[in-house]
C-alpha positions as CSV (number, residue, x, y, z in Angstrom):
1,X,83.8,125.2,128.7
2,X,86.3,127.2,126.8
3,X,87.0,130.7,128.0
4,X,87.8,133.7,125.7
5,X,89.3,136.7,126.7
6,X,89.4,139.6,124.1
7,X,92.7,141.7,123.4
8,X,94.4,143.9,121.2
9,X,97.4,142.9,118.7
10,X,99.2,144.6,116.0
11,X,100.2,142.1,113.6
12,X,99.2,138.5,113.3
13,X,101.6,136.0,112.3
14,X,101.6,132.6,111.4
15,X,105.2,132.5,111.4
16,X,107.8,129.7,110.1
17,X,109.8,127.5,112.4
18,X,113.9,129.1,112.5
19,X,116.5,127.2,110.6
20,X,118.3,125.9,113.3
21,X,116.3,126.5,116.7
22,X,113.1,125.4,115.1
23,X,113.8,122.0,114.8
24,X,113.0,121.3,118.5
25,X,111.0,118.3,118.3
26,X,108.1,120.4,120.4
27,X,108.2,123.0,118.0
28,X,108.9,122.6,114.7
29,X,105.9,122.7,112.3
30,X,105.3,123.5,108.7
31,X,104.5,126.8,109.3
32,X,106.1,129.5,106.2
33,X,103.6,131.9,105.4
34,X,102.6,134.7,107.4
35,X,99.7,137.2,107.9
36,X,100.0,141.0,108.5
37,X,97.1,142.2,109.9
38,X,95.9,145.1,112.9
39,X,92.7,143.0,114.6
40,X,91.3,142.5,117.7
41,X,91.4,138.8,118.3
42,X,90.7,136.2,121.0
43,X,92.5,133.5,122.6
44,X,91.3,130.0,124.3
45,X,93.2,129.7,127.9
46,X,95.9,126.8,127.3
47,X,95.4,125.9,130.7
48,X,92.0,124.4,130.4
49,X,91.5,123.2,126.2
50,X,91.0,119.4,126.3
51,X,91.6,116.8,123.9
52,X,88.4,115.7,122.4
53,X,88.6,111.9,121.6
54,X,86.3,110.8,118.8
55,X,85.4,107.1,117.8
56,X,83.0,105.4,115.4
57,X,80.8,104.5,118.0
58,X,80.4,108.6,118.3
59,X,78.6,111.0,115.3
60,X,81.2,112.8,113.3
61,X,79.6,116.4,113.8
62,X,77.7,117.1,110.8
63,X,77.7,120.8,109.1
64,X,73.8,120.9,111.2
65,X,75.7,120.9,114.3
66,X,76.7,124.3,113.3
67,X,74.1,127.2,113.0
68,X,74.0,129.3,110.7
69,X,75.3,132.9,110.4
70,X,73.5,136.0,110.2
71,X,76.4,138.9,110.2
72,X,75.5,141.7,111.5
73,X,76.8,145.3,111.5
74,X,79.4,145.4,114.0
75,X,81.6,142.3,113.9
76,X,84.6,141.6,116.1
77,X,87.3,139.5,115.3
78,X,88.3,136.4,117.4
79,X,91.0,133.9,117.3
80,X,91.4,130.6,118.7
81,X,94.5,128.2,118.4
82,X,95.6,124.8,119.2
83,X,98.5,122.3,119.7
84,X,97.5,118.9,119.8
85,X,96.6,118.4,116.2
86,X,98.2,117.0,112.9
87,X,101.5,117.7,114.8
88,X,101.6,121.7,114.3
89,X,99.9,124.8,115.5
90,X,96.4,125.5,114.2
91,X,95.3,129.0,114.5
92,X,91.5,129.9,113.2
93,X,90.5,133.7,113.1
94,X,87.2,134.8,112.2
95,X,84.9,138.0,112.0
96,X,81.5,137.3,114.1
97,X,78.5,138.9,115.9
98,X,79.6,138.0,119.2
99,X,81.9,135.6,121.6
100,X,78.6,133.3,122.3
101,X,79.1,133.1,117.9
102,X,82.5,132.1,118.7
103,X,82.4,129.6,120.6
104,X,79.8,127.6,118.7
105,X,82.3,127.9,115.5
106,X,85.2,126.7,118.0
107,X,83.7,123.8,119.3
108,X,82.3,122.7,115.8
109,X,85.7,122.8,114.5
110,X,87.2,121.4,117.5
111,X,85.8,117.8,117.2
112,X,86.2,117.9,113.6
113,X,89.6,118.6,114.1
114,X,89.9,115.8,116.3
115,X,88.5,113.0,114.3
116,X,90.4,114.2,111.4
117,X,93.5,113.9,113.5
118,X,92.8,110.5,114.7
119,X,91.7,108.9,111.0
120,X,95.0,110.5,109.5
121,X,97.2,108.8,112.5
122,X,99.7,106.8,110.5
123,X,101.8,106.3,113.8
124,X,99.0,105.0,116.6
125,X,95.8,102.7,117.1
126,X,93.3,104.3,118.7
127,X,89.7,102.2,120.4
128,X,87.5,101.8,118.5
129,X,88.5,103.6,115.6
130,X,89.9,102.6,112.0
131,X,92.6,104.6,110.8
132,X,95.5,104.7,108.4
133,X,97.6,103.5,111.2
134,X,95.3,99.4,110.9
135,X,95.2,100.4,107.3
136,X,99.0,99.6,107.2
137,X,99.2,96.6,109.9
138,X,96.0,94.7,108.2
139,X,98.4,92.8,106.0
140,X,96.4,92.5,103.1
141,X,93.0,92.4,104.1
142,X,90.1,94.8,103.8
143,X,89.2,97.3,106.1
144,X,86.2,99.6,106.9
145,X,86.9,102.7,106.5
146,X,85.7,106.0,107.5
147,X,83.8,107.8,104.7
148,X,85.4,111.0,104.4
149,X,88.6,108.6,104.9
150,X,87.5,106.7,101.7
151,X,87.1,110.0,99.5
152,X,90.9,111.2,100.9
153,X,92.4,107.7,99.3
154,X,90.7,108.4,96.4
155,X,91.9,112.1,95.6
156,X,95.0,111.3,97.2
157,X,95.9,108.3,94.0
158,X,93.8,111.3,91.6
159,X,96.6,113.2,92.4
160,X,99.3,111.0,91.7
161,X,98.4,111.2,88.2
162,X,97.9,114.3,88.0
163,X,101.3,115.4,89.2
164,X,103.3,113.0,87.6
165,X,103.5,110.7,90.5
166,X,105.4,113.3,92.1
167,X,103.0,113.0,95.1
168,X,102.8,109.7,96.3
169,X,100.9,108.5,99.2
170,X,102.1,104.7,99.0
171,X,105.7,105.7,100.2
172,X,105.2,105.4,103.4
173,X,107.5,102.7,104.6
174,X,110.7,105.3,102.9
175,X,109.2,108.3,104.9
176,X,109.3,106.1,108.3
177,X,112.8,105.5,107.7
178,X,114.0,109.2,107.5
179,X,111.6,109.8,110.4
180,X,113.3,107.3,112.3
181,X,116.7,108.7,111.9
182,X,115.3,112.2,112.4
183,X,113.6,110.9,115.4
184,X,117.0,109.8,116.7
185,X,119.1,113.4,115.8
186,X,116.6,115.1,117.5
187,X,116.9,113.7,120.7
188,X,120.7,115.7,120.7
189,X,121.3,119.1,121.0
190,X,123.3,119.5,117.5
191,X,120.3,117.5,115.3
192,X,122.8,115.1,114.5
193,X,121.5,112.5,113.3
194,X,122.7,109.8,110.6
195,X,121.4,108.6,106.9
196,X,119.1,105.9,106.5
197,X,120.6,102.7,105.3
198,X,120.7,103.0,101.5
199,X,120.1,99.5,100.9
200,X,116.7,99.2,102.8
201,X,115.9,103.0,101.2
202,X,115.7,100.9,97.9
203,X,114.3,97.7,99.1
204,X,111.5,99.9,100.3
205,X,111.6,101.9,97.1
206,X,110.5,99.0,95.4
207,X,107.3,98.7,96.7
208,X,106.3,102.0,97.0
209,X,103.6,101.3,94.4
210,X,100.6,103.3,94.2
211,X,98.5,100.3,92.4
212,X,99.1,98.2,96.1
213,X,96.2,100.5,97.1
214,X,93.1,99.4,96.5
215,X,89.6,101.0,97.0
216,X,86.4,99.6,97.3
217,X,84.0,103.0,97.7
218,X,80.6,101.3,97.5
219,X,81.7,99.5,100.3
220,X,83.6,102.2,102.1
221,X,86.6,99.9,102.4
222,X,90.2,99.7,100.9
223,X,93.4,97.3,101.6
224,X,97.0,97.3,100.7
225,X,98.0,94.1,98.7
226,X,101.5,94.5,99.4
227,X,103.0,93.9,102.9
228,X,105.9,96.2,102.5
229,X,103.5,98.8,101.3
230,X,102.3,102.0,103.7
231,X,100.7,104.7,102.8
232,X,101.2,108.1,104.3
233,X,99.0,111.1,103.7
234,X,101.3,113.6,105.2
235,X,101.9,115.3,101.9
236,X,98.1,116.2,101.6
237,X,96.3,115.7,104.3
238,X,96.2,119.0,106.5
239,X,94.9,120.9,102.8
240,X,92.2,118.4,102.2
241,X,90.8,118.9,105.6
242,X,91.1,122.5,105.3
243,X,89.7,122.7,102.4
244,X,86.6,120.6,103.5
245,X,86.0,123.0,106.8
246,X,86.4,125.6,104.3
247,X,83.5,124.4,102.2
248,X,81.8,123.6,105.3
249,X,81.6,126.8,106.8
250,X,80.3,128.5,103.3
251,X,77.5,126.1,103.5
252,X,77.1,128.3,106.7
253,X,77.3,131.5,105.3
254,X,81.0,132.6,106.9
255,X,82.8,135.3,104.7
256,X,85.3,136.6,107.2
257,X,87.5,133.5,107.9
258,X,91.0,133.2,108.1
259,X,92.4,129.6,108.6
260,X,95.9,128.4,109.1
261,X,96.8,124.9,109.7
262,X,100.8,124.8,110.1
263,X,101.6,126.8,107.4
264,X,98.4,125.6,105.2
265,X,96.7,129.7,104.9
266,X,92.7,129.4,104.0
267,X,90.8,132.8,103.3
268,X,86.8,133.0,102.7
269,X,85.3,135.9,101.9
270,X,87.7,139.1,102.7
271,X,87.4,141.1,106.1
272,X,84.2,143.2,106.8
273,X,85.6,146.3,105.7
274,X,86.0,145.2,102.4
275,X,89.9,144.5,102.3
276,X,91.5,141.9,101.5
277,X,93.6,139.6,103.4
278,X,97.4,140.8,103.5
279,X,99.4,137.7,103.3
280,X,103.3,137.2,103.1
281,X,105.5,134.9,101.7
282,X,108.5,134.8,103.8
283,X,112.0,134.8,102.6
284,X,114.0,132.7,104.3
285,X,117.7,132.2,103.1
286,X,118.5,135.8,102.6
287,X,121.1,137.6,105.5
288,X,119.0,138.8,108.0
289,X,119.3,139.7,112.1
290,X,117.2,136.6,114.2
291,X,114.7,138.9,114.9
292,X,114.1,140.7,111.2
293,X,111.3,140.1,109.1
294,X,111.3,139.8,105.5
295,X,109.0,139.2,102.8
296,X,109.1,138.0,98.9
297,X,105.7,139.0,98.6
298,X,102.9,140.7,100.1
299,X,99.9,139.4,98.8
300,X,96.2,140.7,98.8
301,X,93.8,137.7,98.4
302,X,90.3,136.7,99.0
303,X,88.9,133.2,98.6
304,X,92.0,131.5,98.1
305,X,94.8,129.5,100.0
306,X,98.6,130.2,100.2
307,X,100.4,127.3,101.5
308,X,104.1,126.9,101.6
309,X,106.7,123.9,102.1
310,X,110.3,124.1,103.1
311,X,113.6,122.4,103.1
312,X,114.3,124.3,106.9
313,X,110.8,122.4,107.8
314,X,111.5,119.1,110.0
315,X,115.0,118.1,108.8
316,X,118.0,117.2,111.0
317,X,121.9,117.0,110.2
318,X,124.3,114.6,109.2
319,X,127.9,116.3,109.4
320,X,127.4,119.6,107.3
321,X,124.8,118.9,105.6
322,X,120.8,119.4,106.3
323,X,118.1,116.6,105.4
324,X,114.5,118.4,105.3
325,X,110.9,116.0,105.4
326,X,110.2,116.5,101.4
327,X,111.2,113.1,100.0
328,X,111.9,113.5,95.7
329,X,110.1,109.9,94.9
330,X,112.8,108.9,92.6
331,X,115.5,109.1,94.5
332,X,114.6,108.7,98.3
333,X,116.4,111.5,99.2
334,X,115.7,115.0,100.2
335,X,114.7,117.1,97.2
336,X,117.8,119.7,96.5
337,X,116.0,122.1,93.7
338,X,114.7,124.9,96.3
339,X,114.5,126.6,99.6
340,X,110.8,126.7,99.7
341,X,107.8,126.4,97.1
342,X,104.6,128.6,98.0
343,X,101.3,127.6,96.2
344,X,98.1,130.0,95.8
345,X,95.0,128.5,94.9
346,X,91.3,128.3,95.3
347,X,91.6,124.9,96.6
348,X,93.4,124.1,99.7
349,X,94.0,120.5,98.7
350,X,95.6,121.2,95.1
351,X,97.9,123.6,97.3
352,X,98.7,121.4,99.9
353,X,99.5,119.1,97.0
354,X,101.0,121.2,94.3
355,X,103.6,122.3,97.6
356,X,105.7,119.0,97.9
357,X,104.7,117.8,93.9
358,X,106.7,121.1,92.5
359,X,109.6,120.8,94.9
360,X,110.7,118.3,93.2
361,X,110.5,119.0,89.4
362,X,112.0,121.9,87.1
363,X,110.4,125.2,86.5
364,X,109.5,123.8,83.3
365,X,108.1,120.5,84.2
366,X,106.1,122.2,87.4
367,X,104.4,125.1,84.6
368,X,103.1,122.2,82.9
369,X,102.2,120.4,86.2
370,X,100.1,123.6,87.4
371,X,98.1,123.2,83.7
372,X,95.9,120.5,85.7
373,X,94.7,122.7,88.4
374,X,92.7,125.8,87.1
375,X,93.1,129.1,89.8
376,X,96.2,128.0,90.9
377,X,99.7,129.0,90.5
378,X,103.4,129.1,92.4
379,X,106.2,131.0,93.8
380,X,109.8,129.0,94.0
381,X,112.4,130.6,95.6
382,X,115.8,128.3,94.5
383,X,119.0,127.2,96.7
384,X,120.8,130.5,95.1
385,X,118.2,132.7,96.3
386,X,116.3,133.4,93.2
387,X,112.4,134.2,93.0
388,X,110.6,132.7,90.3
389,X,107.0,133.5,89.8
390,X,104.7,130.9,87.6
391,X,103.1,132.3,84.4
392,X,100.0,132.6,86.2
393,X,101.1,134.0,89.6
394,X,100.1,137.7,88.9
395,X,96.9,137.3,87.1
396,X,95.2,135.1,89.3
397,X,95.6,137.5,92.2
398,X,94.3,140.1,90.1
């Protein structure tokens, strides 16, 4: 059983990995926008959280494994956070009646959280499970897939139109590649690393085809018709599960939620008093001490997500220059355009999205990107420091 001890802390931040120091393999996560708060929160002991292991042969946890809420007058806030999934920190905070409250909405979360994490594995099998992993090893052949799995594929190739193809989940085999090699650096002290061999970047390339995904939703099955094929969901995945505990939760009746899942920022509802959540958007390339804090924006929001990618997130070096996790589709490479993107929008899984899609375009071609995506807009800070606000940016947080 977990145990949660109550104390005091001034601000709460979901801070960014460093350039630099943050790239330790242990922790360096995707983690750019932060909350300023003053709450009393809660912690689970580290010592004694266990990994929950999920398989078909046991119930996803439906939304009736969670009880209803009935808030009452005087709410505390409480905070949990884990490790161990999607390879980042997960932090949840909500407003409740009580810790016994708590705990229910922790372990509800919890599993779901862990069969997300296991489904989503493009790197290891688990028993008696089905995951994108098999997807990618089943040479051609159908596979049963998870339900929830299914409707993922199917937003995932909805999104490749609808941003251009700048979000791709079928290059999978060119993002192993730079993994690999950032694998390697990491295992140094300097990040050192080299390039992946340009020849088998293109090779790959080639067959990073959308259309070699197929989907069979009646029968909750899909395959890849292309052997050099993979797909990775890493450029929306943690959204669209945040977004779906989000809708979960107001099935529920929770209106004091904060979520944060490496950097992915859900809000429902606002805080009991009325406020809104205070959310920044960090700046990162300006000259600062290690220790100071800055912000591009302090934002006030309720019912929407902030979510942030950056080229300082997961890269290593190859002589003097970086080479971040945000892959530009065309050429294979590390998109060059900006230091970081940050997306606000009602729906977690645009944002996730929208963050890596308009990294990789013009100003221009991202306005006329965001057109597909109604409530949602962006915040680009460039290579020479600039701040550049979408059209939109200051009326939808008005």
């Amino acid at each position: 059983k977990h145990l949660i001890s109550l104390f005091l802390i001034l601000i709460l931040i979901a801070t960014s990995c460093q350039s630099g120091a943050s790239n330790d393999p242990d922790t360096n996560q995707s983690q750019t926008t932060q909350s300023v708060e003053t709450v009393i929160h809660s912690e689970l002991d580290p010592d004694i959280q266990e990994q929950i292991f999920l398989t078909q042969d046991q119930p996803m946890p439906s939304d009736e494994d969670l009880p209803r809420i009935e808030y009452g007058e005087n709410l505390e806030a409480y905070e949990v956070t884990w490790y161990e999934y999607f390879d980042t920190v997960s932090t949840v905070m909500a407003f409740v009646n009580d810790q016994a409250e708590f705990e229910s909405l922790v372990n509800y979360l919890e599993q779901r959280l862990a069969k997300w994490h296991q489904i989503l594995n493009n790197f290891e099998a688990y028993e008696n499970i089905t995951n994108i992993y098999n997807l990618n090893e089943t040479n051609g052949e159908w596979v049963k897939l998870d339900s929830e799995l299914i409707e993922l594929l199917i937003f995932s190739k909805d999104m490749y139109e609808k941003t251009n193809g700048q979000v791709n989940i079928a290059i999978g085999a060119v993002t192993d590649l730079w993994h690999l090699e950032r694998e390697k650096a990491l295992e140094n002290s300097y990040f050192q690393g080299e390039l992946p061999d340009q020849d088998k970047l293109e090779e790959l390339g080639k067959h990073a085809e959308i259309e070699n995904l197929e989907i069979d939703k009646e029968q909750q099955r899909a395959r890849i018709t292309n052997p050099n094929t993979k797909i990775d969901l890493g450029a929306v995945a943690k959204g669209y599960v945040s977004q779906v505990l989000k809708e979960e939760l107001i099935k529920k009746g929770y209106s004091h939620v904060l979520m944060n899942f490496g950097g992915n920022i859900v809000t429902i509802g606002e805080k009991p008093d009325g406020e809104a959540w205070r959310l920044g958007i960090r700046q990162i390339n300006i000259d600062s001490t290690e220790n100071e804090i800055q912000f591009a924006e302090i934002l006030e929001i309720n019912n929407l997500s902030l979510i942030t990618s950056g080229d300082y997130e997961r890269y290593y070096n190859v002589g003097e220059n970086s080479y971040h996790h945000i892959l530009d589709p065309e050429t294979l490479f590390p998109s060059t355009l900006y230091t970081q993107v940050s997306i606000v929008s009602e729906n977690a899984a645009w944002g996730d999205t929208l963050s890596t899609a308009l990294f990789n375009v013009s100003i221009e071609e991202g306005e006329e990107i965001l057109k597909n995506f109604p409530n949602t807009s962006a915040y680009w800070i460039t290579k020479d420091n600039q701040n550049i606000k979408s059209s939109n940016f200051d009326s939808l947080l008005n």
